[in-house]
C-alpha positions in Angstrom: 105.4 118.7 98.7 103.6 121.5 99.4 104.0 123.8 96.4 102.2 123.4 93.0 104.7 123.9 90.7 103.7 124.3 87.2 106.8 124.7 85.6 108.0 121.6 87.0 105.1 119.3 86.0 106.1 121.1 82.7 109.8 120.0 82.4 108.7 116.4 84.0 106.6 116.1 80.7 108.8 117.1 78.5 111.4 114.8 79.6 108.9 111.8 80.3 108.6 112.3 76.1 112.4 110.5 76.0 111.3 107.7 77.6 108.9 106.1 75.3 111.4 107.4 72.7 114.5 105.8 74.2 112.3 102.3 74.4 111.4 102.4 70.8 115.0 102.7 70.2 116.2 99.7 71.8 113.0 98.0 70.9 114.1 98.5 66.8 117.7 97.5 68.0 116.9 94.7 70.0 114.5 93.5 66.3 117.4 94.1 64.4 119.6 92.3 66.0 117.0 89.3 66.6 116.6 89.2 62.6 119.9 89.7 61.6 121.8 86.9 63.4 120.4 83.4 62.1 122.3 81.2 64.4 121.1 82.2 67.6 119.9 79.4 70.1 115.8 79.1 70.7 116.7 80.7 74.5 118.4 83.9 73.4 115.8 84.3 70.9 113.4 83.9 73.7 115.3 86.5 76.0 115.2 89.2 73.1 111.3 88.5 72.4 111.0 88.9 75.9 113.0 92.1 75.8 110.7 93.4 72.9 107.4 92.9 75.7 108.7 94.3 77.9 110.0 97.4 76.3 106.2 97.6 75.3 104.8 97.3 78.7 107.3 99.9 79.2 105.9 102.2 76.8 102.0 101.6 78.1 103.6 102.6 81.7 104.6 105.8 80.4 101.8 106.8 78.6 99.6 106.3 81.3 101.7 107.8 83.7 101.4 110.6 81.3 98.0 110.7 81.1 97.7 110.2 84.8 100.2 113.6 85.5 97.9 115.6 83.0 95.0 115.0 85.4 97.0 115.9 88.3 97.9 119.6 86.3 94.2 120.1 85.9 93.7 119.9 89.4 96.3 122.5 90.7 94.9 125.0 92.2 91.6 123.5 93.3 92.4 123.4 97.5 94.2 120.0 97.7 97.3 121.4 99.2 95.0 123.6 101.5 92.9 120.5 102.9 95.8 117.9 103.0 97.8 119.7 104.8 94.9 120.7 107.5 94.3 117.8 109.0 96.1 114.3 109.3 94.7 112.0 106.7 91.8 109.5 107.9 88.6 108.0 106.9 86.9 111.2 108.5 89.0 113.8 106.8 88.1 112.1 103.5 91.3 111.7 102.5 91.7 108.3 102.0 88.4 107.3 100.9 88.4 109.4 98.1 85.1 110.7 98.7 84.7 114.4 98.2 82.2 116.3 101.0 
């Protein structure tokens, strides 16, 4: 993409919010459900613990995708666009080695 598009990176933040909140939801569900029903067998148990973990790995995922999109906002406007699209991305260009000249 060649555009920096703040209003965009403004919607995608807005509805990366749901995500975490949809997980919790099921997460709460998925507890419910686990506690309520007594006479569930040692592997479905399992299954729905294993539900819960990863519903919370789900949530850390988010987050730091998050936090990872807010550094990318900061940096709009700063000439990345203008010195990707320059030159074809090699260890010279400094592109790939993250090294700033």
């Amino acid at each position: 993409m060649r555009k920096e598009v703040r209003w965009l990176m403004w919607v995608f933040a807005f509805l990366a919010l749901a995500v975490p909140a949809y997980i919790i939801y099921k997460i709460v569900l998925t507890y419910q459900d686990l506690t309520r029903d007594d006479s569930k067998t040692k592997d479905a148990a399992l299954i729905e613990y294993a539900l819960i973990g990863a519903g919370a790995l789900g949530i850390l995922v988010t987050c730091m995708l998050l936090f990872e999109s807010m550094i990318v906002y900061r940096n709009f406007g700063k000439g990345l666009k203008e010195r990707a699209f320059q030159a074809i991305a090699t260890e010279n260009t400094g592109l790939l080695s993250g090294h700033r000249r």
